[in-house]
C-alpha positions as CSV (number, residue, x, y, z in Angstrom):
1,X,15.1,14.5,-40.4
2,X,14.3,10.8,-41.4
3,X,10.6,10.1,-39.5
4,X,9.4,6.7,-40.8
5,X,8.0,5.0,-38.0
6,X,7.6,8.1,-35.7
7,X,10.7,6.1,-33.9
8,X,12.3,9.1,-34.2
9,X,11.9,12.5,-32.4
10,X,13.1,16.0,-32.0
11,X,14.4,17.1,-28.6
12,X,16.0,20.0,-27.4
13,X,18.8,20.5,-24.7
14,X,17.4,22.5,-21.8
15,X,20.6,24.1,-21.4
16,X,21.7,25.6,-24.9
17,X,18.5,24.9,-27.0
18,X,20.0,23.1,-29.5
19,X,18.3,20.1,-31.8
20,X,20.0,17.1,-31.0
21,X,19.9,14.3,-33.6
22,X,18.3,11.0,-31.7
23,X,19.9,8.1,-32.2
24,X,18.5,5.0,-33.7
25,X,15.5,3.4,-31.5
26,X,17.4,0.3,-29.1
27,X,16.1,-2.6,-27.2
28,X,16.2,-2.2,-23.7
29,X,18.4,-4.8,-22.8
30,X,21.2,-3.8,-25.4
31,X,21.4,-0.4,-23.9
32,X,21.6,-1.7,-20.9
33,X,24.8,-3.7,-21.9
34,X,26.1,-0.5,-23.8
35,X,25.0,2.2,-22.3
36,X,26.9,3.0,-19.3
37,X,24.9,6.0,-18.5
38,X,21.8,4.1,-19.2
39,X,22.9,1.2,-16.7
40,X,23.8,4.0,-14.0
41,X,20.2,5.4,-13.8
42,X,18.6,1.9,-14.3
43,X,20.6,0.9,-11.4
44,X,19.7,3.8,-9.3
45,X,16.1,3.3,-10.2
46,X,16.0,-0.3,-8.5
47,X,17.8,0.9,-5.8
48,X,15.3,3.4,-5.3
49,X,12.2,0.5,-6.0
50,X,13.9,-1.0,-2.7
51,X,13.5,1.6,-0.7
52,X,10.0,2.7,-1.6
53,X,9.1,-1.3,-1.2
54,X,10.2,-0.7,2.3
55,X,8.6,2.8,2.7
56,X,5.1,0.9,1.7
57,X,6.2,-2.2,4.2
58,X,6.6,0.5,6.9
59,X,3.5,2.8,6.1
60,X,1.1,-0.5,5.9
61,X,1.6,-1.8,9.3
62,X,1.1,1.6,10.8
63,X,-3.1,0.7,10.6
64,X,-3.2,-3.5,11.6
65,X,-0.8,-2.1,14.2
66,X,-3.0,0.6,16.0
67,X,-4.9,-1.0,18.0
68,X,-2.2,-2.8,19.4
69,X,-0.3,0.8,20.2
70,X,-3.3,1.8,21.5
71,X,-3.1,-1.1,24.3
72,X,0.7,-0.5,24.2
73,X,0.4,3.4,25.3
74,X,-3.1,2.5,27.5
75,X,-5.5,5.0,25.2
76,X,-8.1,5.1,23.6
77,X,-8.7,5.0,19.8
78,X,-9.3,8.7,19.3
79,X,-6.1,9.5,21.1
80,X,-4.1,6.5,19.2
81,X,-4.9,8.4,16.4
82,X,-3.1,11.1,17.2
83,X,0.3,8.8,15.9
84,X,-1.1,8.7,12.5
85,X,-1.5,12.4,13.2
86,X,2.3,13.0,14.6
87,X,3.3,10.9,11.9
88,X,1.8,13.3,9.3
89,X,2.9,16.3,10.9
90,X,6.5,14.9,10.6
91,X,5.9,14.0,7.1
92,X,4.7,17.2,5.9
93,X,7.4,19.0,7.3
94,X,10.3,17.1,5.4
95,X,8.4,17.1,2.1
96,X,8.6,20.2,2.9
97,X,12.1,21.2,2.7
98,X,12.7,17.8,0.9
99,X,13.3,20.0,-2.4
100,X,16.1,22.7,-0.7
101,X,17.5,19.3,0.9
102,X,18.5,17.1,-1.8
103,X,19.6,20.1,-3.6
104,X,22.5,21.2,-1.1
105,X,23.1,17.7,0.1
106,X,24.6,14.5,-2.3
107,X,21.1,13.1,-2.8
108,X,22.5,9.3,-2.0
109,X,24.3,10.4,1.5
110,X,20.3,11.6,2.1
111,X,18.7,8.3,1.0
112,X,21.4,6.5,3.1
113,X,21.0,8.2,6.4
114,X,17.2,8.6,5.9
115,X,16.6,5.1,5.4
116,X,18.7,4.0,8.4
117,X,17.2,6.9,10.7
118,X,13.6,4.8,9.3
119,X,15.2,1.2,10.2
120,X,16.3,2.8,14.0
121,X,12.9,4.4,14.7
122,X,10.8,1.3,13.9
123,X,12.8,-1.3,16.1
124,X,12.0,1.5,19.0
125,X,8.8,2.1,18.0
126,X,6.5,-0.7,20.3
127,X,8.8,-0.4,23.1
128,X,7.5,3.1,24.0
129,X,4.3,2.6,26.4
130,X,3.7,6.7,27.4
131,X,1.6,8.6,24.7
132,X,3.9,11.3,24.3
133,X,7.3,9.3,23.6
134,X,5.4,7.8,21.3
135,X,4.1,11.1,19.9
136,X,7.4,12.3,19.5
137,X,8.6,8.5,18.0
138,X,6.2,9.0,14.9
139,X,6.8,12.6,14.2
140,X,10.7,11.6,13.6
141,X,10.0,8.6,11.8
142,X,7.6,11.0,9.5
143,X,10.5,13.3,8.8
144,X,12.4,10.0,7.9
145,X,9.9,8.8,5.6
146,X,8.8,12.2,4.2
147,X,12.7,12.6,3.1
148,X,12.6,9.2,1.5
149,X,9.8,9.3,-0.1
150,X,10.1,12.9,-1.9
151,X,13.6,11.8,-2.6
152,X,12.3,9.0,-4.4
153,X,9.9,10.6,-6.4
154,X,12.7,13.8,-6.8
155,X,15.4,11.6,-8.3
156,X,12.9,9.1,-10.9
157,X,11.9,12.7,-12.7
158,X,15.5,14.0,-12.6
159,X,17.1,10.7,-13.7
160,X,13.8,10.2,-16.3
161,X,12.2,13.4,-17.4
162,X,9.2,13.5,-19.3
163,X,10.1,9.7,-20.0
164,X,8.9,9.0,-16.1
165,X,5.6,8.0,-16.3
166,X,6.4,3.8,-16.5
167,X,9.6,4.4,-14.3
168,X,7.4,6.2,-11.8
169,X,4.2,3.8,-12.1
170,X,7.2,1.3,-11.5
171,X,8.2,3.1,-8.2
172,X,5.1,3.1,-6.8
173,X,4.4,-0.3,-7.7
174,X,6.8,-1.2,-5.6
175,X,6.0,0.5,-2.6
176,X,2.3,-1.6,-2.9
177,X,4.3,-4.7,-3.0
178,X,6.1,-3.9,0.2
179,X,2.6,-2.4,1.5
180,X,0.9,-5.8,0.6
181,X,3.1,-8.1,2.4
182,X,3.3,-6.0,5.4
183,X,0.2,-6.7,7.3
184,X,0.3,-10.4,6.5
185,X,3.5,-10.8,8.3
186,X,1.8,-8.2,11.0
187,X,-1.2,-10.4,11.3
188,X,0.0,-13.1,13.6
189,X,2.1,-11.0,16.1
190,X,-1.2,-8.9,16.7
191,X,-3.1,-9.4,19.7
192,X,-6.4,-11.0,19.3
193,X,-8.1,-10.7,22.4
194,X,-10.6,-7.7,22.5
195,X,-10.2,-6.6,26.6
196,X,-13.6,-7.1,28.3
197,X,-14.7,-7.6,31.5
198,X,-17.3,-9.8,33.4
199,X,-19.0,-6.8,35.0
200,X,-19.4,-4.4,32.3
201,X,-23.0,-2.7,32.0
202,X,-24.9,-2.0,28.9
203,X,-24.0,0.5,26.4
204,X,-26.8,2.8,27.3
205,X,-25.8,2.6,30.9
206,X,-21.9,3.1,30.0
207,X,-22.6,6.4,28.1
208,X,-24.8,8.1,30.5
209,X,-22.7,7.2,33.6
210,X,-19.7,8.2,31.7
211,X,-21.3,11.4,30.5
212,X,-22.5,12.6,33.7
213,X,-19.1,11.4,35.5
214,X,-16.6,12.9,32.6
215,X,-16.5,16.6,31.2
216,X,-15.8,15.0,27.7
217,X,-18.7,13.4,26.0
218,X,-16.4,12.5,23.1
219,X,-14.1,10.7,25.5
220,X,-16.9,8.7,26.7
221,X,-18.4,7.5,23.4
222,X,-14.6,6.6,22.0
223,X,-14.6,3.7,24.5
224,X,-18.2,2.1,23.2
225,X,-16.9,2.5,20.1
226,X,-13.7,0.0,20.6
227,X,-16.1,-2.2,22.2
228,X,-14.8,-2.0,25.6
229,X,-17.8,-0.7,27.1
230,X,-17.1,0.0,30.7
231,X,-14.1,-1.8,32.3
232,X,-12.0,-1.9,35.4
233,X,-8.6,0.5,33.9
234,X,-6.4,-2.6,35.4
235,X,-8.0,-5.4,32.7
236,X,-7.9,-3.8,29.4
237,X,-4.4,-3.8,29.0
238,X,-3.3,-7.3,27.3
239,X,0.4,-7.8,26.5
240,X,1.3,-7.2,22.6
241,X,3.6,-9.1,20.5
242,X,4.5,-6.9,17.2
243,X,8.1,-6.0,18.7
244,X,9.0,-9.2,16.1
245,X,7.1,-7.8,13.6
246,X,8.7,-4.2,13.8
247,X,11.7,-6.0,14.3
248,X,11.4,-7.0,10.5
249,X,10.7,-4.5,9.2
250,X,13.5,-2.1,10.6
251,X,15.6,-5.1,9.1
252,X,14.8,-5.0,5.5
253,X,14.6,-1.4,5.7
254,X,18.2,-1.0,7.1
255,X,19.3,-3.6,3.9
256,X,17.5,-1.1,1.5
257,X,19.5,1.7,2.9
258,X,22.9,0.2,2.8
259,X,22.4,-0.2,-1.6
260,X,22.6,3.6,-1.7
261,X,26.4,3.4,-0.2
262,X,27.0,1.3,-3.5
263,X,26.4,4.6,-5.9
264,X,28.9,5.9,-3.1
265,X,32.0,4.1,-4.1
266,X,31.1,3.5,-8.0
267,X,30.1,6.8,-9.1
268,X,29.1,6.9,-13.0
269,X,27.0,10.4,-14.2
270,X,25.1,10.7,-11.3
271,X,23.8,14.0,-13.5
272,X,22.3,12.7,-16.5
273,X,22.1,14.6,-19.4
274,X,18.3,15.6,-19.8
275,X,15.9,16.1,-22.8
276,X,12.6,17.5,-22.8
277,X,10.0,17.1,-25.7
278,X,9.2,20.7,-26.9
279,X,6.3,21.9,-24.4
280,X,3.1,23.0,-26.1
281,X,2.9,24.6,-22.2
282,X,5.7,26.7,-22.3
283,X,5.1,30.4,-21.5
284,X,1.8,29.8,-19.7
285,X,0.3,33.5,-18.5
286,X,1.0,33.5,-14.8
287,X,-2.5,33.1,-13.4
288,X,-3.3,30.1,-15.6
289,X,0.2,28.0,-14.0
290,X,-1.2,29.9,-11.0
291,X,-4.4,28.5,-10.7
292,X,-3.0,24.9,-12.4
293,X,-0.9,24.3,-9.3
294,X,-3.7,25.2,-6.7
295,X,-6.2,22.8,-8.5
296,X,-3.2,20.3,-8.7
297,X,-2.2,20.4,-5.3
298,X,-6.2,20.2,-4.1
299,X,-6.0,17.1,-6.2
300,X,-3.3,15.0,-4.5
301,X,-5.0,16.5,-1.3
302,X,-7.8,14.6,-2.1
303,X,-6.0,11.2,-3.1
304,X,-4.2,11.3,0.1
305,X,-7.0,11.5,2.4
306,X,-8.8,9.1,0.3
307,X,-5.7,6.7,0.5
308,X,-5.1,6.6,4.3
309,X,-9.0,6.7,5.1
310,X,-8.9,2.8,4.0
311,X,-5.1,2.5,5.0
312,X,-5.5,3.9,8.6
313,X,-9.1,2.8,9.4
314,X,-10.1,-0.2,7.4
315,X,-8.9,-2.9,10.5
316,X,-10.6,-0.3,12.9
317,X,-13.7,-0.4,10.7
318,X,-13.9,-3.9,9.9
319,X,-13.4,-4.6,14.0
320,X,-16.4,-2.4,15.0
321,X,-18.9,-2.8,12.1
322,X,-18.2,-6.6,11.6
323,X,-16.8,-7.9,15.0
324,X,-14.5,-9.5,12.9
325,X,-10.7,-10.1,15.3
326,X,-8.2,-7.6,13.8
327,X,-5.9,-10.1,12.0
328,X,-9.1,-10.7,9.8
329,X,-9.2,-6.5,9.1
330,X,-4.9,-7.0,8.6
331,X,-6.1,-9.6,5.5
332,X,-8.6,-7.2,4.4
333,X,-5.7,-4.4,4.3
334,X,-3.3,-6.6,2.5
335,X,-6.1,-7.4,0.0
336,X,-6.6,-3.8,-0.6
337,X,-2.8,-3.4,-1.1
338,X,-2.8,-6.7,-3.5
339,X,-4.8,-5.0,-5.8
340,X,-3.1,-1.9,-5.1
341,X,0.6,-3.2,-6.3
342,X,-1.5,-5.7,-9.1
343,X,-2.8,-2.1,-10.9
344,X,0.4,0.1,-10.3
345,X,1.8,-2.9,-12.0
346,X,-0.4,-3.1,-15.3
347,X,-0.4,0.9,-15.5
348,X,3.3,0.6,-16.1
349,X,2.6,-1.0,-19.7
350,X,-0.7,1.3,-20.0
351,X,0.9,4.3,-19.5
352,X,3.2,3.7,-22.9
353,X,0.4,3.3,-25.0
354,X,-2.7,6.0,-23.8
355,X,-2.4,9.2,-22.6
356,X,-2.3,9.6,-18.5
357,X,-5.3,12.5,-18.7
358,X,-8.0,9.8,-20.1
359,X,-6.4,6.7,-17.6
360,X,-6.7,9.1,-14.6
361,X,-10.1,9.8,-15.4
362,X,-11.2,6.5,-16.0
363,X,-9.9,5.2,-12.6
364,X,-11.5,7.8,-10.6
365,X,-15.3,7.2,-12.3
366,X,-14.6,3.5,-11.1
367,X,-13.7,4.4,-7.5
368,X,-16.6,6.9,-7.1
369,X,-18.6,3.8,-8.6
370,X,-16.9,1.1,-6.4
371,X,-17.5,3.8,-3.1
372,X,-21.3,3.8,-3.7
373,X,-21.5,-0.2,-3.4
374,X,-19.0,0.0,-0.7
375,X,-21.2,2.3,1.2
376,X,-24.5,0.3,0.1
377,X,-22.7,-3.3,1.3
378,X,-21.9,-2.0,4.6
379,X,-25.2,-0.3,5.4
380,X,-26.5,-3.9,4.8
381,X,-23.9,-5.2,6.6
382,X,-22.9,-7.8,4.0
383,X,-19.1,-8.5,5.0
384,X,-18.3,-9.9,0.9
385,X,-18.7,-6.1,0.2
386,X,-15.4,-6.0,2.1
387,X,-13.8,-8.8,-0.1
388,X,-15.1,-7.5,-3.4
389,X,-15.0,-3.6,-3.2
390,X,-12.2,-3.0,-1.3
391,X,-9.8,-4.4,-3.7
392,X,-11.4,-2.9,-6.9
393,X,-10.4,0.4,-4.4
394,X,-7.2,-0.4,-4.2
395,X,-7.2,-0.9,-7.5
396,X,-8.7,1.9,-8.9
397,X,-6.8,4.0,-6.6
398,X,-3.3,2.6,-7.5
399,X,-2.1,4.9,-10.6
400,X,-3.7,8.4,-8.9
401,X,-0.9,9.7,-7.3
402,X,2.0,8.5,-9.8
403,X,-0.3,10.0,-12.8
404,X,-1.1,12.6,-11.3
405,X,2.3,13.5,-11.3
406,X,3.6,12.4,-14.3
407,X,0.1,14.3,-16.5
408,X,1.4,17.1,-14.5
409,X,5.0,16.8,-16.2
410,X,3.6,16.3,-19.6
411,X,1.1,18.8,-19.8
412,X,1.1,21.1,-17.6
413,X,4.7,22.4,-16.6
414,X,8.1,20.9,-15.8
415,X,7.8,18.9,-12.3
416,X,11.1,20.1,-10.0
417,X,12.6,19.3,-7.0
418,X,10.4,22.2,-5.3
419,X,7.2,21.5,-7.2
420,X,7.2,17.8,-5.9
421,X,8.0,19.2,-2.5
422,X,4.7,21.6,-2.6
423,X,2.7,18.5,-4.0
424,X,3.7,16.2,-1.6
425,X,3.5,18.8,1.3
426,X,-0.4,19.3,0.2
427,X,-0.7,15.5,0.1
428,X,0.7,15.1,3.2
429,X,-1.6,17.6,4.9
430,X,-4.5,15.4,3.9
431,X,-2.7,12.1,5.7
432,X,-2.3,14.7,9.0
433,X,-5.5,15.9,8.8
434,X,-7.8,12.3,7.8
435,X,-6.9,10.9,11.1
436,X,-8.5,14.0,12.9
437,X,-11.8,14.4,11.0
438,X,-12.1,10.9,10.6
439,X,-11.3,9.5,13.7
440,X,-13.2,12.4,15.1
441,X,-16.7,11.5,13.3
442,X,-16.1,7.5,13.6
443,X,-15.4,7.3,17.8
444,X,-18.6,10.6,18.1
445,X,-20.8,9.1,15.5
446,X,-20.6,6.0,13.6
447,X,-18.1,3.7,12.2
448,X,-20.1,4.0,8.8
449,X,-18.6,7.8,8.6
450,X,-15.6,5.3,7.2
451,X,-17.4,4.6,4.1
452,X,-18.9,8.2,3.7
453,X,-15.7,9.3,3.9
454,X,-14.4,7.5,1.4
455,X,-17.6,8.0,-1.4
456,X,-17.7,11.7,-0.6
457,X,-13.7,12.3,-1.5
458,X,-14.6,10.1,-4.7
459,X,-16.7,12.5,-5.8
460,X,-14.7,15.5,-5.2
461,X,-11.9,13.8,-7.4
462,X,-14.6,13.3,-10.0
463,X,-15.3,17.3,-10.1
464,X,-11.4,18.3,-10.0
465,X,-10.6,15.9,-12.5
466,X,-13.1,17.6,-15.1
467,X,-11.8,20.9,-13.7
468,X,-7.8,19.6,-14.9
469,X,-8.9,18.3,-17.8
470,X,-10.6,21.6,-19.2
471,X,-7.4,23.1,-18.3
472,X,-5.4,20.9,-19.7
473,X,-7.3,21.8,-23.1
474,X,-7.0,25.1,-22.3
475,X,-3.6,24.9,-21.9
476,X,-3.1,22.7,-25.1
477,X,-4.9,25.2,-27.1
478,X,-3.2,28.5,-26.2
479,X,0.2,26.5,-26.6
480,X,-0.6,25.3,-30.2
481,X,-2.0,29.0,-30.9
482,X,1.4,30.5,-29.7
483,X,3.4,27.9,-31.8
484,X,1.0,28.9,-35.1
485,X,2.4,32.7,-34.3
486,X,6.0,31.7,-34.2
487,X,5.8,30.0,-37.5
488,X,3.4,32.6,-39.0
489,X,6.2,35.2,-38.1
């Protein structure tokens, strides 16, 4: 076989094991005017960048938003957090069965009705002032989302293959670029009154009258902590305005569901014809893919709470710490997701020219560097800490979850349908979970538990990482050892 340029290589059908002979190396663009197959699954690809631009629209507006469903459903922080919490729950759940789903069901009827179910559930989401409608609210729109979003992430490694890793840098990039435009259109429909009164009493005072008057101490200190300090119940209630804002985004997210009913009416080769690069992986001993998995999964465990710790908490944070008004901690959560969408965005060229196991590593020794000034700025309480290391966060954080993935599919084992429902089912767990723990310490102890939060899950990413990469050599070595044998015999 002629291998000048290396433009060239060998592949092998997954379903009779035959070599197939590539063809010449083509421009994008002229495949795209030649190929009909190749047109199909570029077109389903942007139609699934839509969606996940919606998805990150809907998911960022959850945190500038929760102190305003907090005044919406009359609670306090630590109970409003119990949303993020329901919303998790739901989302767990579909990832959950996400895999069995999209394998019983045509894949675009589930991206249609999913993405219209989203679009109904956010226009009803501010209109529902008692706690447990709204409970119930975000645990169906996390079963929404959590279909979406593994369906998204189901169909780029079906339609791509090991060829994924730009088309899913490319996804997520998206989903940033809907999550960074989404709290500046929140920020001026948010209330901006904090709800005081004339007669409140001292903090001291407040807590020990509350304690000795309430059988929950952590109920008590969750109202300091939202700087309401002791109020008459019939003045902290102020009327909210983001029923225009959620209006908007069930809009665009109904628009991006109605594109799926286009692969509907025109179907191409909805099953495109796959190759994989031989696997150097392949026959694994069953407690090494065993053990790879459980390290794997612990791994976008950790990304996810690391994620929705600044996602969830950084308006809460910023609020508390800084007194700054919340649409000032909504621009500090769209900056986070500028950088965000600016990195997924240059990893879709990096991740064609250096392998994912060195760029994934490289990212999480900046976070765990860019969490230790963090922390250090807001001990100081210097607010351009805020400006200046929670963007390089976003940032570094952009590519984990998408590499993660797609190092999975190149060196590890073949990603399917039901592995990327177990990895997004662990992931999930950590977004039901952060909202819990870290709610729990912030409203009990300190808002500062924010930015320990965020520098002790860096380092735990640090040690897993080394732990996947010496696997990953492992891995590398007993595959080249068992291909030696083969052509020794």
């Amino acid at each position: 076989m002629d291998d000048k340029n290396g433009s060239k290589r060998k592949v092998i059908d997954e379903h009779n094991g035959s070599r197939i002979q590539p063809q010449e190396k083509v421009s994008f663009f002229d495949r795209l005017k030649k190929d009909v197959v190749f047109r199909h699954k570029v077109s389903l690809s942007v139609a699934l960048f839509c969606m996940f631009a919606c998805l990150g629209w809907n998911v960022s507006q959850l945190g500038p938003a929760l102190l305003d469903l907090q005044i919406i459903t009359t609670t306090r922080l630590d109970e409003a957090s119990y949303f993020l919490t329901a919303f998790s729950l739901g989302f767990l759940v579909a990832v959950s069965v996400a895999g069995w789903i999209f394998r019983k069901i045509n894949r675009i009827i589930v991206l249609t009705v999913s993405t219209v179910c989203i679009a109904i559930v956010t226009v009803v989401t501010p209109w529902c002032r008692y706690f447990g409608l709204m409970i119930v609210v975000f645990v169906v729109r996390g079963l929404t989302h959590g279909v979406a979003d593994a369906g998204g992430n189901i169909n780029i490694l079906k339609i791509w293959g090991t060829d994924s890793g730009p088309y899913m840098q490319a996804l997520h990039f998206s989903f940033a670029i809907g999550a960074v435009i989404s709290p500046l259109a929140m920020a001026p429909f948010l209330n901006s009154q904090i709800p005081h009164d004339d007669s409140k009493m001292t903090q001291e005072e407040c807590l020990r009258n509350s304690t000795m008057n309430s059988t929950n101490n952590f109920n008590s200190s969750a109202d300091i902590f939202m700087k309401v300090d002791c109020y008459h119940q019939e003045v902290i209630h102020k009327d909210s305005n983001i029923h225009g804002a959620f209006v908007i985004s069930a809009g665009i997210t109904l628009v991006s569901g109605l594109l799926f009913s286009y692969f509907l009416f025109h179907k191409t080769n909805s099953n495109v014809e796959q190759t994989q690069t031989c696997r150097l992986s392949s026959n694994l001993p069953k407690s090494m893919r065993l053990t790879t998995i459980g390290i794997v999964c612990i791994t976008f465990f950790c990304v996810q709470v690391l994620e929705k710790s600044i996602v969830f908490y950084l308006t809460a944070f910023t609020v508390e710490h800084f007194a700054w008004p919340k649409a000032l901690g909504s621009y500090a959560t769209s900056a986070f997701w500028a950088s965000h969408a600016f990195g997924r965005f240059t990893a879709i060229g990096i991740t064609k020219r250096f392998r994912i196991r060195y760029i994934f590593g490289l990212y999480i020794f900046m976070h765990c560097v860019c969490s230790v000034c963090l922390l250090i700025t807001n001990l100081l309480k210097l607010e351009i800490g805020i400006w200046i290391f929670i963007p390089i966060s976003g940032f570094c954080q952009s590519i984990l979850f998408p590499s993660l993935m797609c190092w999975t599919e190149q060196d590890f084992f073949k990603v399917s349908g039901k592995m990327v429902s177990l990895f997004m089912l662990t992931g999930s767990s950590g977004s039901m979970l952060t909202p819990i723990f870290l709610g729990y310490l912030i409203d009990l102890y300190s808002p500062m538990w924010f930015s320990y939060a965020v520098l002790i899950f860096s380092i735990c990413l640090i040690i897993i990482y080394i732990v996947l990469f010496i696997l990953a050599r492992k891995i590398e070595s007993h595959g080249k050892e068992n291909e030696l044998f083969i052509n020794v015999s």
